[in-house]
C-alpha positions in Angstrom: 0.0 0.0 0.0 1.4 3.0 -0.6 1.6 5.6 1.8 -0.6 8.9 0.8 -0.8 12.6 2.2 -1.9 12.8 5.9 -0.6 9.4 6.9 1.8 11.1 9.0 -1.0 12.8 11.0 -3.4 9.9 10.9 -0.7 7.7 12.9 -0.6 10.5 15.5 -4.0 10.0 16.0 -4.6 6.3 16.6 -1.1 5.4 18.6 -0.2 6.6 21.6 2.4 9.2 22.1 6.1 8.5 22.7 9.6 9.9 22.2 11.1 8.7 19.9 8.3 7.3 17.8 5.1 8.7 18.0 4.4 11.5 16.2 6.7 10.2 13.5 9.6 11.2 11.6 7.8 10.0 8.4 6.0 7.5 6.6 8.0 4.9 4.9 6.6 3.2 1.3 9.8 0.8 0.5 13.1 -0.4 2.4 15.8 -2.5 0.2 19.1 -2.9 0.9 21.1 -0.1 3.3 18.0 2.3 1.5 14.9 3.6 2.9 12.4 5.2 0.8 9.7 7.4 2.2 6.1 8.3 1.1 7.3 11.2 -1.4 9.9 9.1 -3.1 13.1 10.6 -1.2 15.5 7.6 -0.5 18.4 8.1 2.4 20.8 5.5 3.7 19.9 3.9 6.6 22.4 4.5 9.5 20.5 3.6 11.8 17.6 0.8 11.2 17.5 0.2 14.8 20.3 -2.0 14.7 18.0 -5.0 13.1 19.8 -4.2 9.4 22.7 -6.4 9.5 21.9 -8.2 6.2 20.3 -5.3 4.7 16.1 -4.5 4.9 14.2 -7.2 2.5 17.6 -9.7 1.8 15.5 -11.9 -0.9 17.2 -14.8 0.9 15.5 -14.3 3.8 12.2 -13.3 2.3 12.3 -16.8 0.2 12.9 -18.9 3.7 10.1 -17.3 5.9 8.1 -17.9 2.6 8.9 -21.1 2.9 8.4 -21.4 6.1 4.9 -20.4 6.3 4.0 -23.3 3.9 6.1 -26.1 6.0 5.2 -25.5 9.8 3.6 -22.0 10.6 3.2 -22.5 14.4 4.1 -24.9 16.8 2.5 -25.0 20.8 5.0 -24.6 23.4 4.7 -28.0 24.5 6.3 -29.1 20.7 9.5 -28.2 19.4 10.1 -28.2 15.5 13.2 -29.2 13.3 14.1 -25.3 12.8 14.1 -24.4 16.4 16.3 -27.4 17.1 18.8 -26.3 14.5 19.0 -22.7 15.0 19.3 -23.5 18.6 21.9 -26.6 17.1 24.0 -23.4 15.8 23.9 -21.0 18.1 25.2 -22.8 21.4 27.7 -24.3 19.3 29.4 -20.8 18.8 29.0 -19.9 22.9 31.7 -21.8 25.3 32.9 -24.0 23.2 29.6 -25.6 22.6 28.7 -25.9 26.1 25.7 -24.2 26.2 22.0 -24.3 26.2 19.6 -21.8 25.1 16.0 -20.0 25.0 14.3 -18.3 22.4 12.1 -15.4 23.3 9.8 -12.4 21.3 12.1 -9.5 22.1 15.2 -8.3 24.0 13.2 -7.0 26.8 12.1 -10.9 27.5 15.3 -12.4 26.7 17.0 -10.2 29.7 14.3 -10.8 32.2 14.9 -14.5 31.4 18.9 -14.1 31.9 18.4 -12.2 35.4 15.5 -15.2 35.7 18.0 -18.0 35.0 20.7 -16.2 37.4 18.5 -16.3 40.3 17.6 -19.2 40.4 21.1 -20.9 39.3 22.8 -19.1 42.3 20.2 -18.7 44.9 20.4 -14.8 45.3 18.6 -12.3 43.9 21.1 -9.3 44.1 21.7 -7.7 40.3 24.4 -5.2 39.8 23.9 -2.8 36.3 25.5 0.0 35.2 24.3 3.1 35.9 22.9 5.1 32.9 23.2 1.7 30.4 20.1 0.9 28.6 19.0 -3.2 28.3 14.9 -3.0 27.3 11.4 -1.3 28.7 10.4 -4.6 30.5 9.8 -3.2 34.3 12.9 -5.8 35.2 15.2 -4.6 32.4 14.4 -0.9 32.5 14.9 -1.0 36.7 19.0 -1.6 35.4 19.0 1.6 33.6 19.1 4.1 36.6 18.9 4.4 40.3 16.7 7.2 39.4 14.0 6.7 36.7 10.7 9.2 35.6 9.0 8.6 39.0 5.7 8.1 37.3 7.3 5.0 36.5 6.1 3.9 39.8 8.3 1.4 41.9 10.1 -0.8 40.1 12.3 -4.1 40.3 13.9 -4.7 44.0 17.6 -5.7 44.4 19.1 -3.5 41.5 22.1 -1.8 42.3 24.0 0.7 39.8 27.3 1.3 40.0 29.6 4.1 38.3 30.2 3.2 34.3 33.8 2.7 32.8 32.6 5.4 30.2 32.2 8.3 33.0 35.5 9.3 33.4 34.8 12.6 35.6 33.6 9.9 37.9 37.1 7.9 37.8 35.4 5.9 34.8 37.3 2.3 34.4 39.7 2.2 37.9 36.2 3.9 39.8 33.7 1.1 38.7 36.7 -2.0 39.9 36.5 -0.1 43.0 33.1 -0.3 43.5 32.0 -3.6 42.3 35.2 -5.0 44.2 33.3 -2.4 47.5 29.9 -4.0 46.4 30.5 -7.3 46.4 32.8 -7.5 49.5 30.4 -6.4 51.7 27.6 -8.5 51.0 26.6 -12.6 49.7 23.2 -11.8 47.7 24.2 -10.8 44.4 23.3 -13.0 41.7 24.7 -11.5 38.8 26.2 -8.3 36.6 24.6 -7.2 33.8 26.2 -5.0 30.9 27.0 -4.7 27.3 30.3 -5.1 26.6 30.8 -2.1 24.5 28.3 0.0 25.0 25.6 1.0 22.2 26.8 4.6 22.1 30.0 3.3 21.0 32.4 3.8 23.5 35.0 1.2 23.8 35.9 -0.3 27.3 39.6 -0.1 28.7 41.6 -3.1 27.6 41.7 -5.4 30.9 38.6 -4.4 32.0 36.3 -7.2 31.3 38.9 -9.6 32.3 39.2 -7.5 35.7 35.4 -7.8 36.1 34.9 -11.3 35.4 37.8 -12.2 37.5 36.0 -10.2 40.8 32.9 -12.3 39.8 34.2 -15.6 39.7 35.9 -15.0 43.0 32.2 -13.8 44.4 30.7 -16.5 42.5 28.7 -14.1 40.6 27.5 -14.8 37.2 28.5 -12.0 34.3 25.8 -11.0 32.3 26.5 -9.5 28.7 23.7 -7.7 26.7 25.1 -7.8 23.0 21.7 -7.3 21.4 22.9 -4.0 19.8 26.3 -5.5 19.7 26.2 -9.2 18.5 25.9 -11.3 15.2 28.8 -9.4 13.8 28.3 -6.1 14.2 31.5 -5.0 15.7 33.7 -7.1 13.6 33.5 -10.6 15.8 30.4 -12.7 16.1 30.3 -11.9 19.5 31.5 -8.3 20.4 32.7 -10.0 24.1 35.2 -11.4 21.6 37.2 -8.3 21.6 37.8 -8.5 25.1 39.2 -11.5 26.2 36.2 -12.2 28.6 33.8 -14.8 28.5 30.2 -14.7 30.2 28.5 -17.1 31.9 25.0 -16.0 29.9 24.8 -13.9 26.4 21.7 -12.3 25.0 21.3 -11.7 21.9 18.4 -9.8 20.0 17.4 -7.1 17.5 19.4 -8.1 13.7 18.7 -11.8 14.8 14.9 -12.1 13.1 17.5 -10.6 10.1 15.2 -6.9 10.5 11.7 -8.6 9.3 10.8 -10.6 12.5 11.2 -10.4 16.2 13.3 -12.9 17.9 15.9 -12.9 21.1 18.4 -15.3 22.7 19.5 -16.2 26.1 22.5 -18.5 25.6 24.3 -19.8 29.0 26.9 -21.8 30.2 25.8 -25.4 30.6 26.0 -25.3 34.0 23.4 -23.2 34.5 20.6 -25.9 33.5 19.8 -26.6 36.7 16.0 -25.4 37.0 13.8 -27.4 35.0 10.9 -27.2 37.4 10.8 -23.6 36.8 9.1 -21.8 33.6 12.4 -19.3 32.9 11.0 -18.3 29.3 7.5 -19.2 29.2 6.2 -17.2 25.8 3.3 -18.5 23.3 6.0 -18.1 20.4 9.3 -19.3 22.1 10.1 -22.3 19.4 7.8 -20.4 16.5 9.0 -22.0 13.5 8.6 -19.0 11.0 10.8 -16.7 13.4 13.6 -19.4 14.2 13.6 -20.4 10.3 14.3 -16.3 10.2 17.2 -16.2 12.6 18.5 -19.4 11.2 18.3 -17.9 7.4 19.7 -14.6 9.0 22.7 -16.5 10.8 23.5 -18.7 7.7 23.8 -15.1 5.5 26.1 -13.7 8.2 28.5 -16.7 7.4 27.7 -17.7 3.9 28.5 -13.9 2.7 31.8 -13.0 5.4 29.9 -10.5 7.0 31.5 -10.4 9.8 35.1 -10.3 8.4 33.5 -7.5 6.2 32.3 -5.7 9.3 35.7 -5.7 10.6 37.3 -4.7 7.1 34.7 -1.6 6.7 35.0 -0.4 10.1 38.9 0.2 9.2 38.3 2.0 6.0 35.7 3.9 8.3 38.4 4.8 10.5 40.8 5.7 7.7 38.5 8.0 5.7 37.6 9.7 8.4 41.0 10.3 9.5 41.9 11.8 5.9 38.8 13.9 6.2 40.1 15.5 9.1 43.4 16.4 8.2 42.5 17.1 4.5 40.0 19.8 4.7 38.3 22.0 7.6 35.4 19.9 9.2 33.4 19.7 11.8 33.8 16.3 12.4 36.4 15.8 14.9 36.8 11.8 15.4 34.8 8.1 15.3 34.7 5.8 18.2 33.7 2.0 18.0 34.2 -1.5 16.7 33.3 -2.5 13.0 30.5 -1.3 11.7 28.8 -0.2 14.8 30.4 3.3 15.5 29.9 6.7 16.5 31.2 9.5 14.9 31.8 13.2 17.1 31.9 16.4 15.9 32.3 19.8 16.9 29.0 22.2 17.1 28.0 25.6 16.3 25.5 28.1 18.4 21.9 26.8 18.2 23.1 23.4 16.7 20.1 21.4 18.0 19.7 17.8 18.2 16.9 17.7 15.6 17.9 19.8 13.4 21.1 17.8 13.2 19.0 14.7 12.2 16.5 16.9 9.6 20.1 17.7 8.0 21.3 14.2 7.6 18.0 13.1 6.0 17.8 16.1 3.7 21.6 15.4 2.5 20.3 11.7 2.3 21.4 9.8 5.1 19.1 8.5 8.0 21.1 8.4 11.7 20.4 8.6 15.2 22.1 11.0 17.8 24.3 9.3 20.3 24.7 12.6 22.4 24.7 16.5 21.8 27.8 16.0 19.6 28.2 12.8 18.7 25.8 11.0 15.8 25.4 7.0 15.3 27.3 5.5 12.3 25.6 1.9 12.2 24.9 1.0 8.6 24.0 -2.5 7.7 27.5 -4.7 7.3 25.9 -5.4 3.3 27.3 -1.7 2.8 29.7 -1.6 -0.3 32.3 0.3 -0.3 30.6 2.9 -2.5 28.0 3.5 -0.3 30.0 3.6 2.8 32.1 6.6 1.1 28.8 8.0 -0.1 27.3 8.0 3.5 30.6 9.5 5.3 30.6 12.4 2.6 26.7 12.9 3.3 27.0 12.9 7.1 30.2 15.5 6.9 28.1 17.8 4.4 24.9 18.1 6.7 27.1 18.9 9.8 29.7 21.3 8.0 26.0 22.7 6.1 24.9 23.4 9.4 
């Protein structure tokens, strides 16, 4: 259907109010490839795409299995598994500690989370949960309690037992040497934490010291608390290694994963954890309607077996460098207001120097006029995530678009 004037308004009027959503940007008519095309025809690259884009929007691959799918084994009760489920399921613990590991499937991130805090509990008999303060994990009223100490308080109460400590990435708070201390302060002085919960490079792009996450996991194995690590943003590629943990010579005793795994057509999360950790089968940990639905495990599998059939990952890895070095050359070439990049692979974020009455939307309005679609990682710093299908051409392209809108500015 295409999209026709006043679309725009009539979504404001039948969904509830949001940021970030609701009133929309736009109305999209097609999305192929790194491109989005909107309701008057105007096609941008897509920077952003929620971080579900890793094979591109519509990869025909994809589209053929879920196709397929649908006319095989549509839906199957949770009391059933299915060939599909088993194999995805096959595939992915195979990947995570050396193929000792088990898994569950669930809808979204959110769930998938809630089931890893879940599954910590009861494996350790504790219900403490230590977060980072200011990271971001889902909306569930369990996942978004390990935001903040201190969220809207319209909110209401929300999950007991959370406790935030300072992030490596504030450094005016002693960043990297200040959150050791107090997890080290945390965990000495009491025996009721379960687990630690964090992505291990944040979505905004910021890199963690090297050491650190060996330092953590270290001060959690001594406490025998489980580690925790939220790589839906992060996973399946994205930063250059199948796992972004990968980077950091740390392994964690549960991984979720999420967002690009349904391949950006359907939702599906992860929890993947140690072996070990199967030790509550009385319990319903992940008890959703769809948790072994055929049609979305047939996508992750189909989305998983493009990641490795087409070297996405290694491509990831090799873009992010070209990245790095363009942007480098931009900087000492010409006057910009682009200043550095931060990140791993393709998931990065690029910083820039502003101008009076540079506003955060206006930023965004500029990138989509000069045909580029990204999302604002702080007051001067923009999100550089395009899909890892990106050819070199396009990755130029979108580098040259983003420096124009700012230096247009």
């Amino acid at each position: 259907m295409t999209a026709l004037p006043g679309w725009r308004e009539r979504d404001a009027a039948v969904f509830l109010h949001q940021h970030g959503s609701t009133p929309a940007l736009g109305v999209l008519r097609a999305a192929s490839g790194v491109w989005l095309e909107d309701e008057a025809g105007r096609r941008v690259i897509d920077l952003h795409g929620n971080t579900v884009h890793h094979i591109g929007h519509g990869h025909p691959r994809l589209i053929a299995a879920i196709k397929d799918q649908l006319d095989r084994l549509a839906f199957a009760p949770r009391r059933y598994s299915n060939d599909v489920a088993i194999t995805l399921g096959e595939k992915l613990t195979a990947r995570f500690r050396g193929g000792q590991s088990r898994m569950l499937l669930a809808t979204g991130g959110s769930d998938a989370i809630e089931i890893a805090l879940r599954l910590a509990r009861a494996a350790t008999g504790r219900s403490g949960i230590i977060a980072l303060e200011g990271s971001y994990h889902g909306h569930g009223f369990g996942a978004l309690a390990l935001s903040s100490h201190a969220l809207d308080p319209r909110l209401g109460s929300q999950m007991p037992d959370v406790h935030h400590i300072t992030p490596y990435w504030d450094e005016p708070l002693g960043g990297a040497d200040r959150m050791l201390r107090d997890l080290s302060a945390l965990l000495g002085g009491r025996s009721d934490i379960a687990c630690l919960i964090a992505e291990p490079m944040r979505s905004s792009c910021i890199v963690p010291p090297a050491g650190l996450w060996r330092a953590v996991q270290s001060i959690c194995d001594l406490h025998r608390v489980k580690l925790i690590f939220d790589e839906i943003p992060a996973g399946l590629g994205k930063t250059g290694r199948f796992f972004a943990h990968e980077h950091f010579g740390a392994t964690p005793d549960i991984v979720v994963l999420g967002k690009a795994l349904g391949g950006g057509i359907l939702p599906i999360a992860a929890v993947l954890a140690d072996a070990g950790l199967d030790v509550a089968p009385e319990l319903a940990l992940g008890h959703y309607t769809h948790e072994k639905n055929p049609v979305t495990a047939r996508a992750a599998l189909t989305t998983i077996e493009i990641i490795e059939d087409e070297g996405l990952v290694g491509r990831a890895e090799r873009l992010g460098l070209v990245l790095e070095a363009q942007i480098s050359e931009r900087i000492a070439g010409k006057a910009t207001l682009i200043t550095g990049v931060r990140g791993l692979g393709l998931l990065r974020a690029i910083s820039f120097r502003t101008r009076p009455g540079m506003m955060e939307a206006q930023i965004v309005a500029a990138g989509l006029k000069a045909g580029v679609s990204f999302t604002m990682k702080g007051p001067n710093v923009l999100g550089f995530s395009p899909p890892l299908v990106i050819s070199d051409a396009d990755l130029g392209y979108a580098l040259s678009a983003v420096a124009g809108a700012l230096d247009g500015m």
